[in-house]
Backbone as JSON Lines, residues from 0, in Angstrom:
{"i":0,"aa":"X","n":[-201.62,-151.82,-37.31],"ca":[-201.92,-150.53,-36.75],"c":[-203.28,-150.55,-36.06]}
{"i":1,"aa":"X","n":[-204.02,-151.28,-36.74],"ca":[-205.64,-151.24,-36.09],"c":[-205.63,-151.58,-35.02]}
{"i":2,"aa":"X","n":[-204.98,-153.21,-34.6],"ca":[-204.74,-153.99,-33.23],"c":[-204.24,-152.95,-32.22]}
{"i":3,"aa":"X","n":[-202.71,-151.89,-32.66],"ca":[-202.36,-150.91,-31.52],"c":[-203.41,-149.96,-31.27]}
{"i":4,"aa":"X","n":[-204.26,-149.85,-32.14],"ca":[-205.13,-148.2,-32.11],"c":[-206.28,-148.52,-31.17]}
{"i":5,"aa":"X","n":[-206.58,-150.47,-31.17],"ca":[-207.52,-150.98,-30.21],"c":[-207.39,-150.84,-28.84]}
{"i":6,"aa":"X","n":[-206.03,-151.29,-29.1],"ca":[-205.56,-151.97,-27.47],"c":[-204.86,-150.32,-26.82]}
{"i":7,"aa":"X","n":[-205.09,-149.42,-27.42],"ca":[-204.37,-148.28,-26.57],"c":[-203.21,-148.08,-26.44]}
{"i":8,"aa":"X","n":[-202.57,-148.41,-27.76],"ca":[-201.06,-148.12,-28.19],"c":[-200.77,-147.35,-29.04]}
{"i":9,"aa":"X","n":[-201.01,-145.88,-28.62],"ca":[-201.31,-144.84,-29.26],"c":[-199.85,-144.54,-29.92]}
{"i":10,"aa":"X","n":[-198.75,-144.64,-29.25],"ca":[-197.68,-144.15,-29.82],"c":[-196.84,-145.01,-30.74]}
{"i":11,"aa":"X","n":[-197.27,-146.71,-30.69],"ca":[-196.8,-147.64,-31.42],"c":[-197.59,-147.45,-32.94]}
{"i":12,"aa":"X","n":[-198.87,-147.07,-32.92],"ca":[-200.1,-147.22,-33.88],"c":[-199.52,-145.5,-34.47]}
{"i":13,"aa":"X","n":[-199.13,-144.57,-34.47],"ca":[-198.73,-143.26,-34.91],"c":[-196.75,-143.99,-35.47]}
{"i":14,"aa":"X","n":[-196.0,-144.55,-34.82],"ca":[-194.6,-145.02,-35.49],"c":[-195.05,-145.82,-36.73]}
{"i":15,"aa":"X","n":[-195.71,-146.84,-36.71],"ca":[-196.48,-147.63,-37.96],"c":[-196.55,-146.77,-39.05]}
{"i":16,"aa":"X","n":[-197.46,-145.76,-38.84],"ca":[-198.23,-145.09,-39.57],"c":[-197.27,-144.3,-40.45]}
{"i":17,"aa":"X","n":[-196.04,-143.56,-39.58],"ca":[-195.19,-142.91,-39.91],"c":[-194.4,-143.74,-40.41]}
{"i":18,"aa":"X","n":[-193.85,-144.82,-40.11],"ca":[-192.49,-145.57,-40.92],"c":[-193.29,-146.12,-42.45]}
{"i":19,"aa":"X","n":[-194.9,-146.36,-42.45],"ca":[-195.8,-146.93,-43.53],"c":[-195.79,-146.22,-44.39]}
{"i":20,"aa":"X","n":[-196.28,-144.32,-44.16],"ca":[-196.63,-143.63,-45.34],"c":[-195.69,-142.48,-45.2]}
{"i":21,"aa":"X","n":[-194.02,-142.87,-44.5],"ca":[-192.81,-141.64,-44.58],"c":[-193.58,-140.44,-44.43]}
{"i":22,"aa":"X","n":[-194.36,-140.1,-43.38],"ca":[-194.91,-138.97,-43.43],"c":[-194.15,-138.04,-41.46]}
{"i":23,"aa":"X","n":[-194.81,-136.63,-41.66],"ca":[-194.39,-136.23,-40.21],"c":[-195.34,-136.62,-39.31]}
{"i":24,"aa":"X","n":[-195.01,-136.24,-38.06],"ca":[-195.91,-136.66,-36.91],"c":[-196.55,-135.87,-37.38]}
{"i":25,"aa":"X","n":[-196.91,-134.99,-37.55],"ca":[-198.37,-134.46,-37.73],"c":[-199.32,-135.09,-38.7]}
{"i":26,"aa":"X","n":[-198.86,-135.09,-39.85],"ca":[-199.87,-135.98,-40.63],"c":[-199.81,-137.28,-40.23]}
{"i":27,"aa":"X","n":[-198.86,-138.25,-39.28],"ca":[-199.11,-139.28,-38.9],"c":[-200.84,-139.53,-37.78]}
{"i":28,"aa":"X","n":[-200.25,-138.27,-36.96],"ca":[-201.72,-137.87,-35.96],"c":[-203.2,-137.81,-36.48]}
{"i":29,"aa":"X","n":[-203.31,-136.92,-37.48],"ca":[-204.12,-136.59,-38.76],"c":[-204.68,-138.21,-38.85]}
{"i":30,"aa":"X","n":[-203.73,-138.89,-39.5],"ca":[-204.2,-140.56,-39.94],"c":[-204.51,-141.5,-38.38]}
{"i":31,"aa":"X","n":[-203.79,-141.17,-37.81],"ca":[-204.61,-141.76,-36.79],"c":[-205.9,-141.11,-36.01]}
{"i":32,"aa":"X","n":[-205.76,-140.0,-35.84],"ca":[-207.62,-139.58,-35.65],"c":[-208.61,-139.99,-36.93]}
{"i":33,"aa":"X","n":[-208.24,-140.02,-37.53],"ca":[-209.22,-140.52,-38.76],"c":[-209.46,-141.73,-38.78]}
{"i":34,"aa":"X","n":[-208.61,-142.53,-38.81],"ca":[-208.9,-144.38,-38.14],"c":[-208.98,-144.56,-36.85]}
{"i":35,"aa":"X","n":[-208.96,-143.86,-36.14],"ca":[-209.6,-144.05,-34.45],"c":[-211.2,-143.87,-34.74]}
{"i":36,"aa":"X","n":[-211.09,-142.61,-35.26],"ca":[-212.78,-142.35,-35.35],"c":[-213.38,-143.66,-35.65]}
{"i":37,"aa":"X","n":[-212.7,-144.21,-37.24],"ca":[-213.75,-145.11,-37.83],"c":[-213.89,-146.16,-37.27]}
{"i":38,"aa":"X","n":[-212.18,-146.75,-36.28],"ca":[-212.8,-147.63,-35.87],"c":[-213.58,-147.6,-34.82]}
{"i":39,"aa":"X","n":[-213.18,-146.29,-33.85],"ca":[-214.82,-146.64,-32.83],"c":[-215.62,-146.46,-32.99]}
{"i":40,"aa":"X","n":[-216.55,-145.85,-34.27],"ca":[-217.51,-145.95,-34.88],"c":[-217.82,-147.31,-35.52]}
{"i":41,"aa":"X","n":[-217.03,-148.13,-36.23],"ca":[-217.53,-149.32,-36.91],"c":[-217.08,-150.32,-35.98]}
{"i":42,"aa":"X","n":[-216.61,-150.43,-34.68],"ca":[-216.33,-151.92,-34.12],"c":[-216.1,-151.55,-32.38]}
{"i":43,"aa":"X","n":[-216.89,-150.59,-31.95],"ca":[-216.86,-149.75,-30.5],"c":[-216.53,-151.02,-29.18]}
{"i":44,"aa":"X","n":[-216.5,-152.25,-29.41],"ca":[-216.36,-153.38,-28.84],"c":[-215.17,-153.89,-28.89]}
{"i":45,"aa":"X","n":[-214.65,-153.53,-29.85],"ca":[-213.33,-154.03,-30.15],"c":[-212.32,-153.26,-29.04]}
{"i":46,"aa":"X","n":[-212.17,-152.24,-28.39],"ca":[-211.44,-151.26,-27.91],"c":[-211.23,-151.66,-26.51]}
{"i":47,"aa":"X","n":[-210.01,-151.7,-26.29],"ca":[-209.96,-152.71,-24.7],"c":[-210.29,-151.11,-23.36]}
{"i":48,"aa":"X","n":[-210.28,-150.06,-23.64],"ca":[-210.77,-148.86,-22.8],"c":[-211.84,-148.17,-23.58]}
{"i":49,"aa":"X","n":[-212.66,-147.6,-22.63],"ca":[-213.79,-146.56,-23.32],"c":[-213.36,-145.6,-23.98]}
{"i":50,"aa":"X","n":[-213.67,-144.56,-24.4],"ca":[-213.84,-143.15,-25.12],"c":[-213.28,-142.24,-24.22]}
{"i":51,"aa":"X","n":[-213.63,-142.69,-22.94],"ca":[-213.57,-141.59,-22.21],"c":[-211.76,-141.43,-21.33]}
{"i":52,"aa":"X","n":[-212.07,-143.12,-21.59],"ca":[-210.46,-143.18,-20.99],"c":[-209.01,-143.12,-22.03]}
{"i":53,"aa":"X","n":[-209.7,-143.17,-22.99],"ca":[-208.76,-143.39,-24.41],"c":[-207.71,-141.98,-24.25]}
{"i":54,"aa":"X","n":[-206.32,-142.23,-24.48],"ca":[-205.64,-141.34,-24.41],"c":[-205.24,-140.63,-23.48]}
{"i":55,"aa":"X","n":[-205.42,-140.83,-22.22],"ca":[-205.04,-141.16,-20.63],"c":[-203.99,-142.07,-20.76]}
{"i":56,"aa":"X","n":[-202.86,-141.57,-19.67],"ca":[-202.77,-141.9,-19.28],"c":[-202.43,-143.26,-18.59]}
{"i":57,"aa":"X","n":[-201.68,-143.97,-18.27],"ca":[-201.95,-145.41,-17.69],"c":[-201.72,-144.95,-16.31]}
{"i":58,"aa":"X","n":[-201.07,-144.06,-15.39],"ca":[-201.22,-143.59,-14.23],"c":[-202.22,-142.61,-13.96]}
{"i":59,"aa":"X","n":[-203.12,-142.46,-12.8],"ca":[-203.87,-141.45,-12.98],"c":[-203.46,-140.1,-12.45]}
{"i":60,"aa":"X","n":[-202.22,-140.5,-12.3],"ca":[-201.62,-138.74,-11.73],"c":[-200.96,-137.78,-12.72]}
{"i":61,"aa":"X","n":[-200.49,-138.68,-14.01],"ca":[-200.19,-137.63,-15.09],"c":[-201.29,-137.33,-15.94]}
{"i":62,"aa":"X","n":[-201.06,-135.92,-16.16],"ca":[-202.07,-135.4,-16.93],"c":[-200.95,-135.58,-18.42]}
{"i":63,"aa":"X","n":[-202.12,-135.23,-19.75],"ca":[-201.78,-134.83,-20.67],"c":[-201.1,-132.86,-20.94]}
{"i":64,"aa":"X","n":[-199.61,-133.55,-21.49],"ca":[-198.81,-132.24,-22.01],"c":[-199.64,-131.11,-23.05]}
{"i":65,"aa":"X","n":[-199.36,-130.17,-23.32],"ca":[-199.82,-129.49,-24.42],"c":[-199.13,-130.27,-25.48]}
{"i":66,"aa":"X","n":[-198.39,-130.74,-25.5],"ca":[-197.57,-131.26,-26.87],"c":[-198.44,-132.19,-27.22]}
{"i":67,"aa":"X","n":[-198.72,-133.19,-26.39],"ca":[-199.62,-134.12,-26.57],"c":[-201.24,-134.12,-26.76]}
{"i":68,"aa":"X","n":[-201.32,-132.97,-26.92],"ca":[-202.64,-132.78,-26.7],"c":[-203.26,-133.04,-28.07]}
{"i":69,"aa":"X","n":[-202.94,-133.21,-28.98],"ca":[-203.47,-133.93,-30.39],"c":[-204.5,-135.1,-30.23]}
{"i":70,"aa":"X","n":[-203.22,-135.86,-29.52],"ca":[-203.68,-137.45,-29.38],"c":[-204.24,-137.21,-28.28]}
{"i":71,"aa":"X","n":[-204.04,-136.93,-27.08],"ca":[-204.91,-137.08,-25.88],"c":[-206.5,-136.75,-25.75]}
{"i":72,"aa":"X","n":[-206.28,-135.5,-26.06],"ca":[-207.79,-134.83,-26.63],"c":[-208.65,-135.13,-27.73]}
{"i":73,"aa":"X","n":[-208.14,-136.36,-28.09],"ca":[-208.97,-136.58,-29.41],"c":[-210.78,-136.78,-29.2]}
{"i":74,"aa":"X","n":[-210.84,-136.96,-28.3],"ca":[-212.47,-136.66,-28.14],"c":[-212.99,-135.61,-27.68]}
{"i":75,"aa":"X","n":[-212.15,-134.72,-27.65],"ca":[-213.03,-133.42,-27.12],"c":[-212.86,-132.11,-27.9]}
């Protein structure tokens, strides 16, 4: 899960999480903002995109859904 949460595999690193601790997407989200935080707090090098780009996107013409806005917005 850590390796997807690095490399910007937000939705592979939330299925993990969910098939790991049988939980809903929501508390799957929950566990992944909480280990996003720590890890870009304890290893900010490790992360193949910045902060700023995290949760974007891979085209720059779609924006983030309201549905999505959990994970997308996680820094703001």
């Amino acid at each position: 899960m850590d390796r997807d949460i690095l490399d910007h595999r937000i939705l592979f690193a939330i299925r993990v999480i969910r098939e790991t601790l049988s939980c809903t997407i929501h508390e799957a989200i929950d566990v992944f903002v909480v280990r996003y935080e720590e890890l870009r707090r304890d290893c900010p090098d490790d992360f193949t995109v910045g902060p700023e780009e995290y949760g974007q996107a891979s085209t720059p013409d779609r924006r983030c859904t309201s549905s999505e806005n959990a994970v997308c917005k996680m820094e703001g």
